[in-house]
C-alpha positions as CSV (number, residue, x, y, z in Angstrom):
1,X,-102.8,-25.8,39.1
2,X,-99.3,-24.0,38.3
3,X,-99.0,-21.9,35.7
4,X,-97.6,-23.3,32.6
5,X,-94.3,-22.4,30.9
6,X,-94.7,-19.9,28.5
7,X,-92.0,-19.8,24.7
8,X,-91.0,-16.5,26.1
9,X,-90.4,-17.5,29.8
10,X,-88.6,-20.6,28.5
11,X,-86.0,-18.9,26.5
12,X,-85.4,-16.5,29.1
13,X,-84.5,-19.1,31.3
14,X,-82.2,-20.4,28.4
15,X,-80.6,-16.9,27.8
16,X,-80.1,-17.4,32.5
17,X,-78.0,-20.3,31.9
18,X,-76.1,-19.6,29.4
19,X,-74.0,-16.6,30.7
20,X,-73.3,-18.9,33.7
21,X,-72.0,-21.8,31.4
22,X,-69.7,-19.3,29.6
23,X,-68.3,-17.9,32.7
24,X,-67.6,-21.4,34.1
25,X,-65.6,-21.9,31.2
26,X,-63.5,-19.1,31.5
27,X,-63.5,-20.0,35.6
28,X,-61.6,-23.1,34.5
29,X,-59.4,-21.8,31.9
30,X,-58.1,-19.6,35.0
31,X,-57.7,-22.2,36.6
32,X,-55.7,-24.4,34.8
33,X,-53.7,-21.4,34.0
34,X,-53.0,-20.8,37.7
35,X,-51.7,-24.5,38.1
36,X,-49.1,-23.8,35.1
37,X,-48.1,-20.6,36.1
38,X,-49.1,-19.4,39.9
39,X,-50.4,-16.0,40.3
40,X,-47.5,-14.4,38.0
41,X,-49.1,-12.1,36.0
42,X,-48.2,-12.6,31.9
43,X,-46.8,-10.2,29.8
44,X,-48.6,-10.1,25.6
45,X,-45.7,-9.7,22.9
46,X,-42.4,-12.2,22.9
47,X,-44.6,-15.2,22.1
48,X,-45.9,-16.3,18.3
49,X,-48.8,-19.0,18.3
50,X,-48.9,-20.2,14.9
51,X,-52.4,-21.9,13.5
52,X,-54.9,-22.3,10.9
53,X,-57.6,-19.7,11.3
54,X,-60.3,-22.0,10.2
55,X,-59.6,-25.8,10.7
56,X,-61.5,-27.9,8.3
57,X,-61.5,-31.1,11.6
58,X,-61.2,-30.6,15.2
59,X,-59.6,-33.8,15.3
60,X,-56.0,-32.5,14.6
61,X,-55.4,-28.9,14.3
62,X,-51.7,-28.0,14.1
63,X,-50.5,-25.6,16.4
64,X,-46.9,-24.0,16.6
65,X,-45.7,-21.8,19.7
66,X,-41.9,-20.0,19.2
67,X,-40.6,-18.0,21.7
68,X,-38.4,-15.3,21.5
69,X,-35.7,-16.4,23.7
70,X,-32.0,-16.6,23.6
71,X,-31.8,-20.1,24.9
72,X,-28.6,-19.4,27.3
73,X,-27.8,-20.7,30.8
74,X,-28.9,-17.1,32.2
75,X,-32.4,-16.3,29.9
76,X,-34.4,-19.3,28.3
77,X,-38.0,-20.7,27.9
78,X,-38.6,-23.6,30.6
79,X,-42.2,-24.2,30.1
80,X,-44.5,-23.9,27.1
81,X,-48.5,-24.9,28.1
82,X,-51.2,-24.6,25.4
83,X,-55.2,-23.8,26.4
84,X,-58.1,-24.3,24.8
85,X,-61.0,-21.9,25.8
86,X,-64.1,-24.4,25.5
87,X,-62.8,-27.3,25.5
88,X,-63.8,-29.7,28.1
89,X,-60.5,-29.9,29.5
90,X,-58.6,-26.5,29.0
91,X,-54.9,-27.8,29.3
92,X,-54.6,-29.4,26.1
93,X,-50.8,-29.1,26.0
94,X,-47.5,-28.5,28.4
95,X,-43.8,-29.0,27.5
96,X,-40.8,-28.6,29.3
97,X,-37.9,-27.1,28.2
98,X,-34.2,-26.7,28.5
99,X,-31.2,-23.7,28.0
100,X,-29.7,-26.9,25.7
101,X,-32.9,-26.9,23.0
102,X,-31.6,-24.3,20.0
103,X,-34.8,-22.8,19.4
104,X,-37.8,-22.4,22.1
105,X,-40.0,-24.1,19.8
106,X,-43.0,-26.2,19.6
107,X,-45.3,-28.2,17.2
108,X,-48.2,-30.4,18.1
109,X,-51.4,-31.3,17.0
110,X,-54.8,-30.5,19.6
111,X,-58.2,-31.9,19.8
112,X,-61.1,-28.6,19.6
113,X,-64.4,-29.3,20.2
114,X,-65.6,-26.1,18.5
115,X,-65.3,-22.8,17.4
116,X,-62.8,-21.1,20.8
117,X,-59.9,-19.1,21.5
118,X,-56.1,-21.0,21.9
119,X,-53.9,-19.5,24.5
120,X,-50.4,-20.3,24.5
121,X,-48.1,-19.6,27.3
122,X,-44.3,-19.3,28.1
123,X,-42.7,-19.5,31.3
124,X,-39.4,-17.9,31.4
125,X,-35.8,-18.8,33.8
126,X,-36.0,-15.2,35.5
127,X,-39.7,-15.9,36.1
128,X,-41.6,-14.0,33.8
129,X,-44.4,-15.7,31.5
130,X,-45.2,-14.3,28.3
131,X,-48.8,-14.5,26.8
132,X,-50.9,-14.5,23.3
133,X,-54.1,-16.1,21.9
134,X,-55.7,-16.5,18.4
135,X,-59.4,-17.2,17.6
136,X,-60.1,-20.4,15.7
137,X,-62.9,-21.6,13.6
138,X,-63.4,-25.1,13.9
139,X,-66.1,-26.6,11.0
140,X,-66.1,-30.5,12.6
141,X,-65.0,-30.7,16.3
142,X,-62.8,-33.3,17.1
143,X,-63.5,-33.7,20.9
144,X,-66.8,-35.4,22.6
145,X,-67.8,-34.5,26.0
């Protein structure tokens, strides 16, 4: 007869998995960083991410990126991309920009499932992507797996 599972071997196999599930997360976040952006490595500073620190429904949390970018022919923003950490999708937002747009600005609206960091990310004309996050606290998630 095998031995039966024990309360204590059972949450240690619970506290096994769940490193793993954390770190696929952040495996796919890379990834779908990597898609936007390649292997260029992202700078912090030059980049504002603008949301509620608590959002009160996961359904539609506002979420403003700017840029600090002269918006000329020679030096402007070409890409903006917005990530949500544990989410089960990561890329939750790209937009494309141009040297013609006055400001290197953008508002949306994203669905978080829970409680996760947002990482927004700006992809510059001479090649360089700029970088930030914020933590959010999400009381109803807006998403379902």
């Amino acid at each position: 007869m095998a031995p039966a599972l024990t309360r204590r071997a059972g949450l240690g196999l619970l506290l096994l998995a769940l490193p793993g599930g954390a770190l696929a997360q952040e495996d796919a976040v890379a990834t779908a960083i990597r898609e936007q952006v390649g292997d260029t490595t992202a700078t912090e500073g030059g980049i504002t991410l603008r949301a509620p620190p608590v959002a009160e429904n996961g359904g539609q949390v506002p979420v403003t990126v700017l840029v600090d970018s002269p918006q000329t022919a020679e030096a402007h923003v070409t890409a903006i991309h917005v990530f949500a950490t544990r989410n089960p999708t990561p890329g939750v937002a790209s937009f494309r920009l141009t040297p013609l747009m006055a400001r290197a600005e953008v508002q949306t609206r994203i669905r978080l499932a829970e409680d996760q960091r947002i990482i927004a990310i700006a992809q510059l004309s001479d090649g360089s992507v700029r970088r930030t996050a914020a933590e959010l606290r999400v009381t109803t998630g807006g998403c379902l797996s």
